[in-house]
DRENDO-1510 file (C-alpha; in Angstrom, 1 decimal, always signed):
<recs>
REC; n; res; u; v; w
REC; 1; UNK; +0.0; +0.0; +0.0 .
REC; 2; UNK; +3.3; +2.4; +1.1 .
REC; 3; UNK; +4.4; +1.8; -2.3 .
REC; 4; UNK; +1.7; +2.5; -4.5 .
REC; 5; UNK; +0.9; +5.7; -2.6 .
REC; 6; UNK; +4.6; +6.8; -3.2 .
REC; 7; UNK; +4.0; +5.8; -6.7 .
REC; 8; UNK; +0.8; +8.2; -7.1 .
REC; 9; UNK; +2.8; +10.6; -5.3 .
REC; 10; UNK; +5.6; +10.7; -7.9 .
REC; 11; UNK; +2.9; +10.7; -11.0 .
REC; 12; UNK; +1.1; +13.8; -9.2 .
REC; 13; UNK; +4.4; +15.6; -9.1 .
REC; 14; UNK; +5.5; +15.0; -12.3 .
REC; 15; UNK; +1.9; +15.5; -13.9 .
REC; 16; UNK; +1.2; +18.8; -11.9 .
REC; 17; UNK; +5.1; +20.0; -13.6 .
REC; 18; UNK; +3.7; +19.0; -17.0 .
REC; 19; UNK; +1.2; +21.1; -16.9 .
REC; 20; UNK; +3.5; +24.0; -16.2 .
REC; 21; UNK; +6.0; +23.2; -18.9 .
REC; 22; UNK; +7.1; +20.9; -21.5 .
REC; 23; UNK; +10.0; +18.8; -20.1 .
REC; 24; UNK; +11.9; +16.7; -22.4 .
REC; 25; UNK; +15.0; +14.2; -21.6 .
REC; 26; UNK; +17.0; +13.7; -24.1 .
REC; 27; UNK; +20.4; +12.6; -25.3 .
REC; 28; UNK; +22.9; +10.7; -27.6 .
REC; 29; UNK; +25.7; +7.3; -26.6 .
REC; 30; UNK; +28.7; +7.4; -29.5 .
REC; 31; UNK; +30.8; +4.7; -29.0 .
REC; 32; UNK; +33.7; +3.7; -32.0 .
REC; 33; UNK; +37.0; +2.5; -32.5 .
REC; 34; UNK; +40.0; +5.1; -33.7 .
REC; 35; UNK; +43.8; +4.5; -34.5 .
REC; 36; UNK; +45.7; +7.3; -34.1 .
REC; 37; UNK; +49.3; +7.7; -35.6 .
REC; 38; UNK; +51.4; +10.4; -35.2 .
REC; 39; UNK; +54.9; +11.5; -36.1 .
REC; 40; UNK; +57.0; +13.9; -34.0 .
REC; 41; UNK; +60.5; +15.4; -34.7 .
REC; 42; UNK; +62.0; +17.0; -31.9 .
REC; 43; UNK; +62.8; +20.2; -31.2 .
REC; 44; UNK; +66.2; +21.5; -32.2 .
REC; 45; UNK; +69.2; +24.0; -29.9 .
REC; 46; UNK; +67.4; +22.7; -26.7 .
REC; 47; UNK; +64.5; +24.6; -26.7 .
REC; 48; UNK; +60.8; +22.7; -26.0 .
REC; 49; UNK; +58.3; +25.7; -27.7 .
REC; 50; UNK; +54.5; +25.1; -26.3 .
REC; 51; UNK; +53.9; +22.1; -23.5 .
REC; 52; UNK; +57.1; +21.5; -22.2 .
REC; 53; UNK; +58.1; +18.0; -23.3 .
REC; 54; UNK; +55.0; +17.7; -25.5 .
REC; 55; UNK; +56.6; +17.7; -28.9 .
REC; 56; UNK; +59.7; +15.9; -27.8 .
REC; 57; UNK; +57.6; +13.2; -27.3 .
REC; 58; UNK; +58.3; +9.7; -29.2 .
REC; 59; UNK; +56.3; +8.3; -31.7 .
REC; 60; UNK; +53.2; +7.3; -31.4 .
REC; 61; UNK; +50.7; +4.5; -32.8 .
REC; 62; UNK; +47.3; +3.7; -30.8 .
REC; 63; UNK; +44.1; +1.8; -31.0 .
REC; 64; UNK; +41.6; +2.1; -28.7 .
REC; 65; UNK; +37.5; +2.4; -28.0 .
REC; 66; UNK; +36.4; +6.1; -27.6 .
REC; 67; UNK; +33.4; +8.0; -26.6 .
REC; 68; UNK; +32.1; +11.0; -28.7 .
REC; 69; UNK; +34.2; +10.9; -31.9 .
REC; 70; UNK; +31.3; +12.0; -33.9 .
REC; 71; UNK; +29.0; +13.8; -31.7 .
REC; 72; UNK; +30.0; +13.8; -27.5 .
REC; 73; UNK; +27.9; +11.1; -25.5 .
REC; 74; UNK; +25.4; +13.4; -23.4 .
REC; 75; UNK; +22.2; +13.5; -21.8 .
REC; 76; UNK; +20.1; +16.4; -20.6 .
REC; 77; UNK; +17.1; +18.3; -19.9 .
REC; 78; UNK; +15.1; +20.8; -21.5 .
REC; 79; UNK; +11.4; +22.5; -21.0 .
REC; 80; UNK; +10.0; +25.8; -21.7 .
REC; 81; UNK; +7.4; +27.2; -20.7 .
REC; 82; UNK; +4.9; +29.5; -22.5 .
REC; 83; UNK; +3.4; +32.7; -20.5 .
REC; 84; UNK; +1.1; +33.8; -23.3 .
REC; 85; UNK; +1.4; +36.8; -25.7 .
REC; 86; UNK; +4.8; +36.4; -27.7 .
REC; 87; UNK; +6.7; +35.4; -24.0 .
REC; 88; UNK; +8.2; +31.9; -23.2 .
REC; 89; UNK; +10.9; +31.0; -20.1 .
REC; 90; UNK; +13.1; +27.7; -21.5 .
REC; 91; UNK; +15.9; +26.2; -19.8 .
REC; 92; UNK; +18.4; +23.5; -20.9 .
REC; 93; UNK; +20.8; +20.9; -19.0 .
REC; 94; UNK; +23.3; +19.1; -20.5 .
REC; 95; UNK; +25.5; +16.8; -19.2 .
REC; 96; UNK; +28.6; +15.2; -21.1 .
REC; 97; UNK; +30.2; +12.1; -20.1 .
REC; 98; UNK; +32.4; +9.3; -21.8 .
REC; 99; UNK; +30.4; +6.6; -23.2 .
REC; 100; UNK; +33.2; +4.1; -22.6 .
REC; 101; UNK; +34.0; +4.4; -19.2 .
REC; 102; UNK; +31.1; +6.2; -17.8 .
REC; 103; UNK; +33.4; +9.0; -16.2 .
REC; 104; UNK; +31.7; +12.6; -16.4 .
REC; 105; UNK; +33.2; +15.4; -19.2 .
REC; 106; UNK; +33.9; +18.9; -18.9 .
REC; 107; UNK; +36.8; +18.7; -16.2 .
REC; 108; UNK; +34.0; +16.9; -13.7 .
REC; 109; UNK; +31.0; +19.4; -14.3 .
REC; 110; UNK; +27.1; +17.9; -13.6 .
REC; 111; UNK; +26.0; +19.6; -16.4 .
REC; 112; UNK; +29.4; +20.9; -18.2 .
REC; 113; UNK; +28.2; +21.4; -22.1 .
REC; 114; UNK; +25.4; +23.7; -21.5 .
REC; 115; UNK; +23.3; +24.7; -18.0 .
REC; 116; UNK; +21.3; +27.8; -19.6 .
REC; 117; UNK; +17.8; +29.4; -18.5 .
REC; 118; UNK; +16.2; +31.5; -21.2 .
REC; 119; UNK; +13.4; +34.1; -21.3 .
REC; 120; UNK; +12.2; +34.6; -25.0 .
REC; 121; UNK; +9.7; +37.6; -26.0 .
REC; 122; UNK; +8.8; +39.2; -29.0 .
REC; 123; UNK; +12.0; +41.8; -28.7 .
REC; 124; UNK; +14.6; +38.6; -28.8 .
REC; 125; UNK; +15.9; +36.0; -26.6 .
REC; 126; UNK; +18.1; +36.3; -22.8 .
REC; 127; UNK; +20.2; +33.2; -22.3 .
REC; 128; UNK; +21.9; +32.8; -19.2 .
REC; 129; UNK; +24.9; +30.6; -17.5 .
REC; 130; UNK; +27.2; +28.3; -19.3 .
REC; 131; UNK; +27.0; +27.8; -22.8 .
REC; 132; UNK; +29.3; +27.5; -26.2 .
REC; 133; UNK; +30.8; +30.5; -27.5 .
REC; 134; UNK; +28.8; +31.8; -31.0 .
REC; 135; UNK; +32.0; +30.2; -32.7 .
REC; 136; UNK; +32.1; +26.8; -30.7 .
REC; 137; UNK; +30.4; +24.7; -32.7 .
REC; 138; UNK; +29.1; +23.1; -29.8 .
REC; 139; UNK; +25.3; +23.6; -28.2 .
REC; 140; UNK; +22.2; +25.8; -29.0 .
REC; 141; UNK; +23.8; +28.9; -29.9 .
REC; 142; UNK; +26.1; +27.6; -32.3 .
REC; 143; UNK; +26.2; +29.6; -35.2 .
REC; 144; UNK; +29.9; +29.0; -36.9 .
REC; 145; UNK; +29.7; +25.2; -37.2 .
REC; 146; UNK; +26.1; +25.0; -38.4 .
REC; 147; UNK; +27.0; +27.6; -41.3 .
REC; 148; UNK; +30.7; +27.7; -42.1 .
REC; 149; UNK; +32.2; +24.6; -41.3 .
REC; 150; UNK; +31.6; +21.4; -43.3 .
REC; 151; UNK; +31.5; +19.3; -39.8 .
REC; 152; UNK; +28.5; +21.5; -38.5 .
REC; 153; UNK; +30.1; +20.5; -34.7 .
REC; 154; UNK; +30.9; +17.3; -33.1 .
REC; 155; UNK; +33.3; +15.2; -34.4 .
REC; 156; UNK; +36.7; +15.0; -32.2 .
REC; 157; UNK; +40.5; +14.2; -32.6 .
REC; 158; UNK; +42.0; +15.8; -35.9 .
REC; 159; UNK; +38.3; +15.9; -37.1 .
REC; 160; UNK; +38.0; +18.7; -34.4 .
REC; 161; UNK; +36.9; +22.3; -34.6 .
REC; 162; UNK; +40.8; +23.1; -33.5 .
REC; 163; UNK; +41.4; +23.3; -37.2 .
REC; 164; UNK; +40.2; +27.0; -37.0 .
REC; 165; UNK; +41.1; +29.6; -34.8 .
REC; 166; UNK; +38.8; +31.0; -31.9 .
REC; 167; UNK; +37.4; +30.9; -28.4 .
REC; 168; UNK; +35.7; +27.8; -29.4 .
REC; 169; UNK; +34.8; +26.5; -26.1 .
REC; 170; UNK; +32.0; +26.4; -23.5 .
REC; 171; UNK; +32.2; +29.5; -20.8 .
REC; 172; UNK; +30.7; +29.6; -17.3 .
REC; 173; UNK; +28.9; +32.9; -16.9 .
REC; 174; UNK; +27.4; +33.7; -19.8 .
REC; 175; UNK; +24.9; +36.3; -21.3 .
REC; 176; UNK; +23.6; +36.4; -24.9 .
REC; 177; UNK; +21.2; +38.2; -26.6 .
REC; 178; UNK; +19.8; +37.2; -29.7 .
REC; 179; UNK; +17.6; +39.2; -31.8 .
REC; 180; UNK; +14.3; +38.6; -33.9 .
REC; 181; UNK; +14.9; +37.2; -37.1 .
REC; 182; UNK; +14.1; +39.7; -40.1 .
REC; 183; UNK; +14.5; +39.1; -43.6 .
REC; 184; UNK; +16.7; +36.7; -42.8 .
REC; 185; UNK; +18.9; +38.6; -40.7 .
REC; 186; UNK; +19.9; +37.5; -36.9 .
REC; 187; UNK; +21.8; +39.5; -34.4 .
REC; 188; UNK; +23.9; +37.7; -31.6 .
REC; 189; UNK; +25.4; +39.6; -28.5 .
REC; 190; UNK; +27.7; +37.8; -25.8 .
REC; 191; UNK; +29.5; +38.0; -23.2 .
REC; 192; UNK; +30.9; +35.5; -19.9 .
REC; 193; UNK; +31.7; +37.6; -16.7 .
REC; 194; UNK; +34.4; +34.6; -15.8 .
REC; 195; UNK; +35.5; +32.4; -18.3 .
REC; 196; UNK; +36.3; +28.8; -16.3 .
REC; 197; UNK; +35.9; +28.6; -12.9 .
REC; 198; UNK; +37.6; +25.5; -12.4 .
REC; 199; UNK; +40.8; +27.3; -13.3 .
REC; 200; UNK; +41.1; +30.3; -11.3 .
REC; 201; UNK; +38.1; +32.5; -12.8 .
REC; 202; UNK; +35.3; +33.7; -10.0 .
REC; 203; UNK; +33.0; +35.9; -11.0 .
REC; 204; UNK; +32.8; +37.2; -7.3 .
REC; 205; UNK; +35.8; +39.0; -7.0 .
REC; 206; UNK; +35.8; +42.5; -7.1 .
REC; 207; UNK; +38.9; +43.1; -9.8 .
REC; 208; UNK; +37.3; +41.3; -13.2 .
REC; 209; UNK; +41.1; +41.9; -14.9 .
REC; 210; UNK; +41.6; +38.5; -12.2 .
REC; 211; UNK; +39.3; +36.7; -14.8 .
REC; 212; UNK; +39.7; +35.7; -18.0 .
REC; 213; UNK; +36.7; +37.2; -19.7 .
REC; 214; UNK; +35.0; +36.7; -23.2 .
REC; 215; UNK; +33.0; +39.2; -25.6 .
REC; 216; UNK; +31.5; +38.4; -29.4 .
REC; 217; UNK; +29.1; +40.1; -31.6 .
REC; 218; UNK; +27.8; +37.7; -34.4 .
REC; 219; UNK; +25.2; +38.3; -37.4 .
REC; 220; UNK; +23.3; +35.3; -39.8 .
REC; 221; UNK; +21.7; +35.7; -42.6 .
REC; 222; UNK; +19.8; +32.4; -43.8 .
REC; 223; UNK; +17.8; +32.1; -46.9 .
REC; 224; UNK; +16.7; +28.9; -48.3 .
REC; 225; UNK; +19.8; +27.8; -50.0 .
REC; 226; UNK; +22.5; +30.1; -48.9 .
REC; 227; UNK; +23.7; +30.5; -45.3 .
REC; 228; UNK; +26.3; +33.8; -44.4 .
REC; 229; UNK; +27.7; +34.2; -40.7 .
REC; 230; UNK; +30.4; +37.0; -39.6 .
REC; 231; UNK; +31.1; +36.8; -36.0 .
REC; 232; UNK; +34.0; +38.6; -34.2 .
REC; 233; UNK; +35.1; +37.7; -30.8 .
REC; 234; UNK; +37.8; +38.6; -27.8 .
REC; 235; UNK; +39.0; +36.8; -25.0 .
REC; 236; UNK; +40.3; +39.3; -22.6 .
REC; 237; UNK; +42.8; +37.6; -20.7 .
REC; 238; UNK; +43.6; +38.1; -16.9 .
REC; 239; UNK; +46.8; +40.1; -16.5 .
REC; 240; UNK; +50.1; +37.9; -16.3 .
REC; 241; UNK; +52.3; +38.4; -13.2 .
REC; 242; UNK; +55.5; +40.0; -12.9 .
REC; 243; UNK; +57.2; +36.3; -13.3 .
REC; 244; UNK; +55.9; +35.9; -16.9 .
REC; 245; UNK; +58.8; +38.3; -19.4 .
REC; 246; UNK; +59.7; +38.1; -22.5 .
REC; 247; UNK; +63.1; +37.5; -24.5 .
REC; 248; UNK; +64.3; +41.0; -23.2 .
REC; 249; UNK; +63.1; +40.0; -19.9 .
REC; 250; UNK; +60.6; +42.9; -19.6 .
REC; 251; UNK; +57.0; +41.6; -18.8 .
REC; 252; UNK; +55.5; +39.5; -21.1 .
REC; 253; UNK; +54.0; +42.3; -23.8 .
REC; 254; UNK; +50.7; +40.2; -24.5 .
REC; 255; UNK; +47.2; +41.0; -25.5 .
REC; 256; UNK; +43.4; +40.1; -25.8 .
REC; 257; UNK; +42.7; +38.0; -28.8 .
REC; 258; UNK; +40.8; +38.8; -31.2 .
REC; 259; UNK; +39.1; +37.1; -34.5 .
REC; 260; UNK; +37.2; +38.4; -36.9 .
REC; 261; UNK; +35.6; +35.2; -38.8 .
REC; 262; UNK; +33.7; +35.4; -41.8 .
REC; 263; UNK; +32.0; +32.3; -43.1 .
REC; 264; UNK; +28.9; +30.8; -45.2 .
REC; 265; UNK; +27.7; +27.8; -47.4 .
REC; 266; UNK; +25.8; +27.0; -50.4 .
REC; 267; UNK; +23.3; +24.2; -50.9 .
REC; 268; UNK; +23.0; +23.2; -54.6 .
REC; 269; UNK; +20.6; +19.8; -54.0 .
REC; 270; UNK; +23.0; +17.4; -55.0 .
REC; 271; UNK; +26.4; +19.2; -52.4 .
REC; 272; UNK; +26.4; +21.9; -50.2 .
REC; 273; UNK; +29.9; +23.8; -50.2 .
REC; 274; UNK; +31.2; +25.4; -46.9 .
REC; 275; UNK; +33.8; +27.8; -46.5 .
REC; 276; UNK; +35.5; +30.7; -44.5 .
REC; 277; UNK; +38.1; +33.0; -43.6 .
REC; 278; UNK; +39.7; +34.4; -40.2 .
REC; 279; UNK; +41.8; +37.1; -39.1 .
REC; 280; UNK; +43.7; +36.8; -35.7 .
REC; 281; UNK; +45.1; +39.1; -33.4 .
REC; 282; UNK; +46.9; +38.1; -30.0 .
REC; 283; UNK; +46.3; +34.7; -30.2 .
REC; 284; UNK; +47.9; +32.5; -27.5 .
REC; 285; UNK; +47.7; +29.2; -28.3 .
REC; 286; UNK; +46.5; +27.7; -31.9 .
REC; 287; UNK; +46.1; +24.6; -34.0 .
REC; 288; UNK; +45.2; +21.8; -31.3 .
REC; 289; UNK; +44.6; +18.2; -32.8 .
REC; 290; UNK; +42.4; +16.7; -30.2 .
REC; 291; UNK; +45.3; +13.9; -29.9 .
REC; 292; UNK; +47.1; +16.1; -27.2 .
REC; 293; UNK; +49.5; +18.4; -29.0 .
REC; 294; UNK; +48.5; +22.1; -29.0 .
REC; 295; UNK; +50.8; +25.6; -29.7 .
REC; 296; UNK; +50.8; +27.8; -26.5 .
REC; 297; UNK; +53.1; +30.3; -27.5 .
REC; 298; UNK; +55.3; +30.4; -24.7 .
REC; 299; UNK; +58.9; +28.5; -24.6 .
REC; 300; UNK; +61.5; +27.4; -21.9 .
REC; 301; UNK; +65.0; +27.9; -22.6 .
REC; 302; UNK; +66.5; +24.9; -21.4 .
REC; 303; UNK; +70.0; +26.4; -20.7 .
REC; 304; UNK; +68.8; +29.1; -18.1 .
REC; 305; UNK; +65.6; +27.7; -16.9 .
REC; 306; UNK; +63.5; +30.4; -18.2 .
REC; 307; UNK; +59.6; +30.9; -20.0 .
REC; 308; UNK; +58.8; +33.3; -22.2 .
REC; 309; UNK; +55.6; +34.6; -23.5 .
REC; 310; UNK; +54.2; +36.1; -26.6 .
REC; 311; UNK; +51.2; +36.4; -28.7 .
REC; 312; UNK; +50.7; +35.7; -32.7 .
REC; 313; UNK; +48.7; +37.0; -35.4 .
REC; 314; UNK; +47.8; +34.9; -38.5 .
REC; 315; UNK; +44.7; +33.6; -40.5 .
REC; 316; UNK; +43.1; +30.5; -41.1 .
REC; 317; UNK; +41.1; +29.1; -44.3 .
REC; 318; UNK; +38.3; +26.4; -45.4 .
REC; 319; UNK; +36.7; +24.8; -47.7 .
REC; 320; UNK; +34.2; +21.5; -47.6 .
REC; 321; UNK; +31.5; +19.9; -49.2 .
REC; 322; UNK; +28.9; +18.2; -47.9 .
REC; 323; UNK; +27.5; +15.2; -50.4 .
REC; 324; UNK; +24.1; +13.5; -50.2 .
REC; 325; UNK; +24.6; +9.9; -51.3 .
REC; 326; UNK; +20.7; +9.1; -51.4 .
REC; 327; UNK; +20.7; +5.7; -49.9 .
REC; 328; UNK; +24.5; +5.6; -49.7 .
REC; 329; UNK; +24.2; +8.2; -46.2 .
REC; 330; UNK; +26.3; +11.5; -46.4 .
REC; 331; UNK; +29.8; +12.2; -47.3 .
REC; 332; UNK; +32.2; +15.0; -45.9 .
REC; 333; UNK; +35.2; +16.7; -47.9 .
REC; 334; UNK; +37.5; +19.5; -46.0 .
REC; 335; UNK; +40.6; +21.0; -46.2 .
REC; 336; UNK; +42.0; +23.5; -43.7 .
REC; 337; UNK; +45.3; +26.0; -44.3 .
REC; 338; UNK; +46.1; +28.4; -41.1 .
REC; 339; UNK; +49.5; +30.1; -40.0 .
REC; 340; UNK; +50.1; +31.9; -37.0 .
REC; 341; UNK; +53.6; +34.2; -36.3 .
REC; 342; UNK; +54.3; +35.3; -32.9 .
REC; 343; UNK; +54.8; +38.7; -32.0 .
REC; 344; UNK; +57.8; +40.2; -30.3 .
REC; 345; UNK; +60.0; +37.3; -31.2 .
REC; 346; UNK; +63.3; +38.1; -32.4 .
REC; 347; UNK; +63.4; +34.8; -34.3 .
REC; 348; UNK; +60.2; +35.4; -35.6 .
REC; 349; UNK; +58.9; +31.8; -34.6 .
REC; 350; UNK; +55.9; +31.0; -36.8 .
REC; 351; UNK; +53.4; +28.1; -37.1 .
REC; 352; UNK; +51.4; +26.4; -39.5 .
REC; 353; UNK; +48.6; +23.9; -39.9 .
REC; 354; UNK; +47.6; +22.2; -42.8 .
REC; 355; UNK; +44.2; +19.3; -42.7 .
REC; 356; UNK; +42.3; +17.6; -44.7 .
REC; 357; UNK; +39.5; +15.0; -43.6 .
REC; 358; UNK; +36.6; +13.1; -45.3 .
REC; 359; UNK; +33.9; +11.3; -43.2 .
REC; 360; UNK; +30.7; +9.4; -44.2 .
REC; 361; UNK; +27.6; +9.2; -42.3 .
REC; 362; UNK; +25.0; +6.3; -42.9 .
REC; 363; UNK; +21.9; +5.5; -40.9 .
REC; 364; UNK; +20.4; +2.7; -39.7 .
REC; 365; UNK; +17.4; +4.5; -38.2 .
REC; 366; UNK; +15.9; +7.9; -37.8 .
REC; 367; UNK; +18.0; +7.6; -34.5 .
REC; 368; UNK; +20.5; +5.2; -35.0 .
REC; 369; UNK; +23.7; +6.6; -37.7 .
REC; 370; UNK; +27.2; +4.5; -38.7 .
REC; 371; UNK; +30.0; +6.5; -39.0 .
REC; 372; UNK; +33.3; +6.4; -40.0 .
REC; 373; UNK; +36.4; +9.0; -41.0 .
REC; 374; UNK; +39.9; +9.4; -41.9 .
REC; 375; UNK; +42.0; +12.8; -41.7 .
REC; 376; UNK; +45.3; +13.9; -42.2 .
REC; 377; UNK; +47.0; +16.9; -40.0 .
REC; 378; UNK; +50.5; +18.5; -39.9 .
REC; 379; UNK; +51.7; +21.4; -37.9 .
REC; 380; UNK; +55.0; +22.8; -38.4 .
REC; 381; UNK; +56.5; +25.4; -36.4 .
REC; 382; UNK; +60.0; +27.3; -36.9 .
REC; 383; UNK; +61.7; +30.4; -37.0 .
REC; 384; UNK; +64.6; +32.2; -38.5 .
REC; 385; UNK; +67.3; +29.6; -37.1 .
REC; 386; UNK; +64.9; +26.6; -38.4 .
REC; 387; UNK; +62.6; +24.0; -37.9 .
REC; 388; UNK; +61.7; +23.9; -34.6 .
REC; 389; UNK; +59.0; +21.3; -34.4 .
REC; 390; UNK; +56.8; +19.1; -37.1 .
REC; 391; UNK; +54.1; +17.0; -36.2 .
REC; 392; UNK; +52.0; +14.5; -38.6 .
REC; 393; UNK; +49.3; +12.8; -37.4 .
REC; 394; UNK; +46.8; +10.3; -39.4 .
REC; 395; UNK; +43.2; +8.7; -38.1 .
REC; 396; UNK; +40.9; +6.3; -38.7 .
REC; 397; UNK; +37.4; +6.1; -36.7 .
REC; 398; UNK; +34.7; +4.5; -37.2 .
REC; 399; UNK; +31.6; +4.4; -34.6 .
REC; 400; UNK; +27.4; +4.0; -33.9 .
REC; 401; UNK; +25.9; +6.8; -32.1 .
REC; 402; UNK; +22.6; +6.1; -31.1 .
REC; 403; UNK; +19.9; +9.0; -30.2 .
REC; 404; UNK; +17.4; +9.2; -27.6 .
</recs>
């Protein structure tokens, strides 16, 4: 009798919330295989530029099961509810985990890909709390991926949005603003108080230049078969300490970054071409493969023991194409050119990335999709004394994600 009257009890609860909104759980399980090769030189004259150690690492062949190579295993929940006369309050939360050993994502969080309420109205859209950056690719105010990029998001390793340039990440502390759509047109505004605050950021303390902070302004236009996006972002760094100098050994003379990314696609029916251009200013690190190896640009000298720090400016280019194979699934083409050169350096260090990638989708079900991929990166950095680091890397995945 106890146990049918807590059962009535939990039906009343959730009946009596489904009358006040629509609550939906949701989520996807990817689970594949990849093989990862990758070929490092080392660094040359003793100096280690990025991760210490990281490039003068061995080679490197593996084969394991992953989680999330085409779209991160997740689960969430999401309800809105409508108060009449153009106004609606929605929420969303999103939790990422690892399909293969269970283990949560986003360094530990409950809910680390998106945790968002929103109030909606006739004049636009408030979204609050943490959330993907406009050029992220990742979560429900993705705009970059969706209309630029031949992988519209998802996808990891040397698939991985690291093959352009920008704060393309999820922030803690966010506010955006997104206008009505008119003719087309759609206006984004963003900006996190405190970037990450599981790595020092706390949007309670009283100096803000203690927190890495983050600002973007983005624009669509959408009209059946053509798709434009211009988005330019900063991340305004929190102020290095006395410790961090340059070559010269004044303090380290870096910046905010700052990209200006211009992007679009075109859908002819039988392939849908994607492509786009960026301009960078004060970048700090570029060019990460989603196998481990990134470009900080900071280096130790070995022989005294000491890091310096700069910033680079550079570009980055694309171009993909998205084929419809009728019965045969979907096919994905890209290449990707970008070259970074650090500021300040007497050597003029400089880096560049070069990938190309073609993956193929096939589904087994209106919620069940085969996947597979293989890719090709290499990142070379050097400056005027020579090579200072190249890195090749090659993979092959292949997966089932399942939706639910």
């Amino acid at each position: 009798m106890k146990k049918t009257l807590a059962a009535v009890a939990v039906l009343g609860a959730f009946a009596g919330s489904a009358l006040a909104a629509d609550v939906q759980l949701y989520g996807i399980v990817d689970t594949g295989l990849g093989y990862n090769h990758v070929d490092v030189d080392k660094f040359e004259k003793g100096v280690n530029l990025g991760m210490a150690g990281t490039y003068s690492a061995s080679d490197s062949d593996s084969f394991s099961m992953k989680s999330g190579q085409q779209s991160g295993s997740r689960f969430g929940f999401k309800g809105t509810e409508d108060l009449g006369n153009g106004y609606a309050v929605s929420f969303v939360l999103e939790n990422g985990f690892q399909s293969d050993s269970g283990k949560l994502g986003q360094n530990d969080r409950m809910f680390g890909r998106e945790a968002q309420l929103k109030f909606h109205s006739p004049y636009g859209t408030l979204s609050f709390g943490r959330a993907g950056t406009l050029i992220s690719g990742a979560g429900t105010l993705d705009i970059w991926g969706v209309n630029a990029d031949v992988l519209p998001g998802g996808w990891d390793g040397i698939f991985n949005i690291g093959n352009y340039y920008g704060n393309g990440s999820r922030l803690d502390n966010m506010v955006t603003y997104q206008t009505p759509t008119a003719a087309g047109f759609t206006g984004y505004l963003q900006y996190s108080f405190a970037n990450d605050t599981t790595d020092g950021d706390d949007d309670s303390q009283p100096n803000e230049r203690n927190n890495n902070r983050y600002f973007a302004a983005g624009l669509t236009y959408n009209n059946g078969p053509v798709g434009v996006v211009v988005i330019y972002d900063t991340l305004m760094f929190r102020h290095y300490g006395s410790q961090e100098v340059d070559e010269k050994g004044n303090a380290a003379d870096v910046g905010d970054s700052r990209v200006l990314s211009i992007g679009g696609h075109y859908d002819f029916g039988s392939i849908k071409l994607t492509a786009f251009g960026q301009y960078v200013k004060g970048a700090r690190s570029g060019f990460g493969d989603g196998l481990g190896y990134s470009i900080p640009f900071w280096y130790q000298n070995e022989d005294t023991n000491t890091f310096y720090y700069y910033d680079a400016d550079g570009y980055n280019f694309h171009i993909g194409a998205q084929i419809p194979m009728d019965s045969w699934g979907r096919l994905y083409v890209g290449a990707y050119y970008g070259y970074l050169e650090a500021n300040d350096d007497p050597l003029n260090w400089d880096a560049k990335n070069f990938n190309v990638l073609v993956g193929h989708e096939y589904d087994l079900s209106k919620r069940t999709t085969v996947y597979s991929g293989l890719a090709y990166k290499q990142l070379k950095t050097e400056n005027d004394e020579g090579k200072l680091g190249d890195m090749k890397a090659t993979q092959v995945i292949v997966g089932l994600r399942h939706i639910f």
